[in-house]
BAVO-684688 format. One record per residue (C-alpha): y, z, x; residue in three letters; chain; residue number from 1. Coordinates in steps of 0.5 Angstrom, whole numbers. Layout:
BAVO-684688
     v     w     u residuo cadena num
     Y     Z     X     ala      A NUM
...
This chain:
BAVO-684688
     v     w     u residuo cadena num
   -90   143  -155     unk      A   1
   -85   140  -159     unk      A   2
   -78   140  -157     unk      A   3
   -73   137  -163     unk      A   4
   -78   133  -165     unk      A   5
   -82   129  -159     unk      A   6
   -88   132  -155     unk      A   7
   -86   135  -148     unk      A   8
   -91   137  -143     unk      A   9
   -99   140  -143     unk      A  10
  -101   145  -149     unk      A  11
  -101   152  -146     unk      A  12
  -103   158  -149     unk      A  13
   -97   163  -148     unk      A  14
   -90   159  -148     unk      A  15
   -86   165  -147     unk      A  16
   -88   172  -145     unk      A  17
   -84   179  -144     unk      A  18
   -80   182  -139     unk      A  19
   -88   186  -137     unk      A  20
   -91   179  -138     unk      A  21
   -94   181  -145     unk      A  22
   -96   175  -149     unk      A  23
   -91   174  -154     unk      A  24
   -93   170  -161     unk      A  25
   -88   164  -165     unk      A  26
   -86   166  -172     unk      A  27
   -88   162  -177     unk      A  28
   -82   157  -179     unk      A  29
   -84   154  -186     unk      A  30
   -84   159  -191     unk      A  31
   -85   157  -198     unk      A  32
   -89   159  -203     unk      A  33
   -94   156  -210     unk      A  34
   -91   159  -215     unk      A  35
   -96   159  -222     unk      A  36
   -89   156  -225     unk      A  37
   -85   153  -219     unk      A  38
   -80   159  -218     unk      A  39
   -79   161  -211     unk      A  40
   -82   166  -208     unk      A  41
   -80   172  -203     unk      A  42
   -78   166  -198     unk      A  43
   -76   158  -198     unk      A  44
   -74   154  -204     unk      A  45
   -77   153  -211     unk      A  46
   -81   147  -213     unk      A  47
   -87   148  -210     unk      A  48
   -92   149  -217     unk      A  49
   -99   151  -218     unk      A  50
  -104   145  -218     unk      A  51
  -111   143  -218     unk      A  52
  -111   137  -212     unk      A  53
  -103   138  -211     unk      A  54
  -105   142  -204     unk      A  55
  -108   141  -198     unk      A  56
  -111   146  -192     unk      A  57
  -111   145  -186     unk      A  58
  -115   149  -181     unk      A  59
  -118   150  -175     unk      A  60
  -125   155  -175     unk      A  61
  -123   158  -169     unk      A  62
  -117   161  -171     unk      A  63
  -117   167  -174     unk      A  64
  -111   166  -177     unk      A  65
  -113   160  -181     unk      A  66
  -120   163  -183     unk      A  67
  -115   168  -186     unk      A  68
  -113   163  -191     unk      A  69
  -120   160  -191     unk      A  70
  -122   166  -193     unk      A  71
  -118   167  -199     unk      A  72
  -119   161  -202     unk      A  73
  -126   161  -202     unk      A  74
  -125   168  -206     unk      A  75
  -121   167  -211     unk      A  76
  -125   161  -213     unk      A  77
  -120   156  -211     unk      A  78
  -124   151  -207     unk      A  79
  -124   145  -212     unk      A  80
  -117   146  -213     unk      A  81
  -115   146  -205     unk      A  82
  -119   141  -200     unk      A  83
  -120   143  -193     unk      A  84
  -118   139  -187     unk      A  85
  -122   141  -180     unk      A  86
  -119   141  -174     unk      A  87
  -122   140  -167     unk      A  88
  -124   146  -164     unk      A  89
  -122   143  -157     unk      A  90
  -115   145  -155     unk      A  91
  -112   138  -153     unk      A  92
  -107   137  -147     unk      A  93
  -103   135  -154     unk      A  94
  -106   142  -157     unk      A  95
  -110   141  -164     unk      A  96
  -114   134  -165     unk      A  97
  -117   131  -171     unk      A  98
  -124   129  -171     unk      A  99
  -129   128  -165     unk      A 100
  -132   134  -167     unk      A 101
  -138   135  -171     unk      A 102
  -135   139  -177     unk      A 103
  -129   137  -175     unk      A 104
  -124   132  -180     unk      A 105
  -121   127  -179     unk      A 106
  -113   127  -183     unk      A 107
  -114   124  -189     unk      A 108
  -107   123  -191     unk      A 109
  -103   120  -185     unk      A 110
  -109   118  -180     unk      A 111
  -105   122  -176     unk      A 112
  -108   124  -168     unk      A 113
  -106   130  -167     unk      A 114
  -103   136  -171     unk      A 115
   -96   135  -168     unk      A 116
   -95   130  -172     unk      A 117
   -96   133  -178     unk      A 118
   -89   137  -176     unk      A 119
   -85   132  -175     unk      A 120
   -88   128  -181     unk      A 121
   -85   135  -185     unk      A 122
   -79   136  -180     unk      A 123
   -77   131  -174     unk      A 124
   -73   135  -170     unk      A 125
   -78   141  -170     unk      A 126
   -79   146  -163     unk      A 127
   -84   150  -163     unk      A 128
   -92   150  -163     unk      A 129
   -97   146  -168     unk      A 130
  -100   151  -171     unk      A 131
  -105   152  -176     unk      A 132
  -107   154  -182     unk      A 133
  -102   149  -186     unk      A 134
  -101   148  -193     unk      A 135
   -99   142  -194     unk      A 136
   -96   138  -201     unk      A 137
   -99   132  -203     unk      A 138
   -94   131  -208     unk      A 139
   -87   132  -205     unk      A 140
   -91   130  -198     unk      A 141
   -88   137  -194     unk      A 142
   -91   143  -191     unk      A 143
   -90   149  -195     unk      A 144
   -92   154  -190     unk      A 145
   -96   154  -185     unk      A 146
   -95   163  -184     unk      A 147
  -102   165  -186     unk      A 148
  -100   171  -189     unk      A 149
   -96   168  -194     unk      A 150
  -102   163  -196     unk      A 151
  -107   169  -197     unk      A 152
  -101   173  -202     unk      A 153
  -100   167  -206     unk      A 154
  -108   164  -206     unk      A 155
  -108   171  -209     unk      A 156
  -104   170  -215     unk      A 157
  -101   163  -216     unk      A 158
  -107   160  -219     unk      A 159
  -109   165  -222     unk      A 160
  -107   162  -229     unk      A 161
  -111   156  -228     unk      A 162
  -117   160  -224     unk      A 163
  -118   167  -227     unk      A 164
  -121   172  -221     unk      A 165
  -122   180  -223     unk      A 166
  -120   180  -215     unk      A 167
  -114   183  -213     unk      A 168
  -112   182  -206     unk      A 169
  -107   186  -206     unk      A 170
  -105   190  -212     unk      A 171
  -100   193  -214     unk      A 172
  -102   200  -213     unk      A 173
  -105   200  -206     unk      A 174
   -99   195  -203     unk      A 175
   -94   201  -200     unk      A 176
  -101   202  -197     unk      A 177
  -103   196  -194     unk      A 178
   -96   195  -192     unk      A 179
   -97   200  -188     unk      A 180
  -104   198  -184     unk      A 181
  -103   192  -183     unk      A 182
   -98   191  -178     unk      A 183
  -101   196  -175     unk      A 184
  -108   193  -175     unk      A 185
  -104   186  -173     unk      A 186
  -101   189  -168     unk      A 187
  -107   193  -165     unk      A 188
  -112   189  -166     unk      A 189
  -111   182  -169     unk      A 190
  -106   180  -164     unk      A 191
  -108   186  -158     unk      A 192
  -114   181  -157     unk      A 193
  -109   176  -155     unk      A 194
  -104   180  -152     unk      A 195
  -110   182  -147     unk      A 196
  -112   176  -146     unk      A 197
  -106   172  -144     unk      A 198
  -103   178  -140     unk      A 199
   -99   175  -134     unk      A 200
  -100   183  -130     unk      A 201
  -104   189  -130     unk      A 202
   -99   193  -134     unk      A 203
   -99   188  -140     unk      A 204
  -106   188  -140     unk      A 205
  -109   195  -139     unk      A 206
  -104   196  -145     unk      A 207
  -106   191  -149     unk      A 208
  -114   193  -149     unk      A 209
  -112   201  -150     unk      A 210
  -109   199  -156     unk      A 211
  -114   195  -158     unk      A 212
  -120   200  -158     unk      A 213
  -116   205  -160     unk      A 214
  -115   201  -167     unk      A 215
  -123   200  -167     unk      A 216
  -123   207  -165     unk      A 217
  -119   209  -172     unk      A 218
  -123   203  -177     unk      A 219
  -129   206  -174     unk      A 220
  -127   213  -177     unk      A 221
  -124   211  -183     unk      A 222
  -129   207  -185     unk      A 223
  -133   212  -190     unk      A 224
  -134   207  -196     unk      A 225
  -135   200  -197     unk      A 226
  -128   197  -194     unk      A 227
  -122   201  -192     unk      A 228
  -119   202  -198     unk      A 229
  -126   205  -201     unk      A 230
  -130   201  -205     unk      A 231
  -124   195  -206     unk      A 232
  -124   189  -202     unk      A 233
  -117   187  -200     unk      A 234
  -112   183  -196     unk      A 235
  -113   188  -190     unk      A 236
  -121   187  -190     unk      A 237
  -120   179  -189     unk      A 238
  -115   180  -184     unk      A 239
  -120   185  -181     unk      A 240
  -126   181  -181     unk      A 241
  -123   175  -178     unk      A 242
  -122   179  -171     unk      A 243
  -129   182  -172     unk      A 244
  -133   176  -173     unk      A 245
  -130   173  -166     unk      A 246
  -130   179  -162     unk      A 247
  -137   180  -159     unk      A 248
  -138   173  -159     unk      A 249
  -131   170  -156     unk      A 250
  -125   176  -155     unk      A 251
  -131   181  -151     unk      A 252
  -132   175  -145     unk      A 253
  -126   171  -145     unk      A 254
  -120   176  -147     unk      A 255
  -124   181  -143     unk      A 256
  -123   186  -148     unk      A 257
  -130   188  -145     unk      A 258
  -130   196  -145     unk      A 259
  -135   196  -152     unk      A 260
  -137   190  -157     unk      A 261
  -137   191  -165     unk      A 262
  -144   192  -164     unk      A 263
  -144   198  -162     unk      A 264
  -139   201  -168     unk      A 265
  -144   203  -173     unk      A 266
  -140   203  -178     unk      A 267
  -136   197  -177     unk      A 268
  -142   192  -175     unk      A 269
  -144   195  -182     unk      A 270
  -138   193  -185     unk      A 271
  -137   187  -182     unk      A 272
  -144   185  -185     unk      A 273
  -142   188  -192     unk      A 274
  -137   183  -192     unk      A 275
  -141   176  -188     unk      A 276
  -145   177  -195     unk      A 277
  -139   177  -200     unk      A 278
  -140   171  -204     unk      A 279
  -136   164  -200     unk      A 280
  -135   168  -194     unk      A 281
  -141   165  -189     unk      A 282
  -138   158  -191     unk      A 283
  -131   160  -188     unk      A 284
  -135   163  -180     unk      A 285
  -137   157  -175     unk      A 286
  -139   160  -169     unk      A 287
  -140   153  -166     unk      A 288
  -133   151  -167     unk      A 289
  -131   159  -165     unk      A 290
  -133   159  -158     unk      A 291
  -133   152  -157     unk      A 292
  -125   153  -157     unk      A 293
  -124   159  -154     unk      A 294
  -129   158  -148     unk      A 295
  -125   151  -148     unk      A 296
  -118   154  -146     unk      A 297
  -117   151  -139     unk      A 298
  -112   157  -137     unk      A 299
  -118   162  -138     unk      A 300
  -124   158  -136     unk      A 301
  -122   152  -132     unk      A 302
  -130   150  -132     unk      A 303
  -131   150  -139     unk      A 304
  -137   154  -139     unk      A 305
  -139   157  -145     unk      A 306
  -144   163  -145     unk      A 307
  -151   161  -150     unk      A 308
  -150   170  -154     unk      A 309
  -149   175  -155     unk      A 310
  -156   174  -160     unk      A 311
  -154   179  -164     unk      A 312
  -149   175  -167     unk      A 313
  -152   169  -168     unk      A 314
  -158   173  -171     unk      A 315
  -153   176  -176     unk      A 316
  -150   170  -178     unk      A 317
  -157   166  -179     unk      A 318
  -159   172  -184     unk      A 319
């Protein structure tokens, strides 16, 4: 962790739990926005405008966060205007590393060792974790955002002049409605799993795993067309996706969200499968790096002993 600028002690998962001892997640800190014409956005400055080469993303497969931005770049066709960086799958004593893995970048710009030292290249007396994904402005040579929910929302629309797309991931008259499921899917699912997985006590864990099923439980219901909101693919179907795909693999075993898999959620397997075939979406899934980074976590797994299945998701993956 960086505290005003200089790195501290070894990486740990969970810098900071509740009075229960549930898991308690950093807030984004850097929240500007790519404009089509550089105005600014709902949060930050201005000056950051919509450019083919100007950006650069930075992620890690493992992370379902940064497999958000992934997935949004490759949908709306962006992949020739934003280039990717990889970061090792391994969570170091020093927390994200670059190269040394297959599949894994090195960092083109500043040949940096480490993500930390991507942030304090953007701010030296920053405190707080380095975290991915991160968007990064090669002209400027500052961190744009790092808060993947924003990255999806201006991917969404700030190139659209420069790469027209008939998809819309959060149009105008669904977006009372996804706002309001969301919160509750990022609560319940996309951060339950990491809440029952770095619980500190009984009680923060039983609630984290009832919580979790509980919204798998109601996706499985409410799925009657192809995405959740019928037969239009939005931002919540990506935010969705990204915990599915990892579940059966990485969450089920080493988070001991264990009472059911996805496989055994028709509908949800269906859809998680509907969405693997969209085009780009495949290339944004590396079950290599997924498992390799979490069953690394040396607070959870001191041996680092990965399993070789579940086989059904290799198989989905390989079809």
């Amino acid at each position: 962790m960086l505290v005003n600028g200089k790195w501290t002690s070894d990486w740990q998962p969970v810098q900071k739990a509740d009075e229960k001892g549930r898991f308690v997640r950093q807030v984004s800190s850097f929240r500007n926005w790519i404009t089509a014409d550089g105005s600014a956005g709902p949060t930050g400055e201005g000056g950051f405008e919509a450019g083919a080469g100007r950006y650069r993303l930075y992620v890690a497969y493992i992370c379902p966060w940064a497999s958000r931005a992934l997935m949004a770049r490759s949908l709306k066709g962006l992949s020739d205007l934003i280039p990717v960086t990889v970061v090792n799958p391994v969570m170091t004593d020093q927390g994200w590393r670059f190269g040394g893995y297959p599949g894994a970048d090195e960092d083109p710009l500043f040949a940096s060792g480490y993500m930390h030292e991507l942030y304090t290249r953007a701010d030296d007396g920053f405190t707080g974790r380095a975290t991915v994904p991160v968007l990064w402005d090669m002209k400027r040579n500052v961190m744009v955002n790092n808060e993947s929910a924003d990255i999806v929302r201006m991917f969404d629309t700030a190139f659209e002049h420069l790469v027209p797309s008939d998809l819309r991931l959060y149009p105008g008259d669904l977006a009372a409605d996804i706002d309001a499921l969301n919160p509750r899917i990022y609560d319940l699912l996309n951060n339950g799993v990491y809440k029952a997985g770095f619980a500190s006590t009984q009680e923060a864990y039983d609630e984290a795993v009832e919580g979790v099923f509980a919204m798998l439980d109601e996706l499985e219901v409410r799925l009657t067309g192809d995405f959740l909101f019928g037969e239009r693919f939005t931002e919540t179907d990506i935010r969705t996706f990204v915990t599915l795909i990892r579940f059966d693999a990485a969450y089920h075993g080493i988070f001991k969200t264990n009472r059911r898999q996805i496989a055994d959620y028709p509908r949800l397997s269906a859809y998680m499968e509907r969405i693997l075939k969209l085009p780009g979406v495949r290339e944004t899934v590396n079950m290599d790096h997924i498992t390799r980074g979490y069953y690394s976590i040396k607070v959870l797994n001191p041996t680092g002993i990965r399993p070789t299945g579940p086989a059904h998701v290799a198989a989905l993956l390989a079809g």
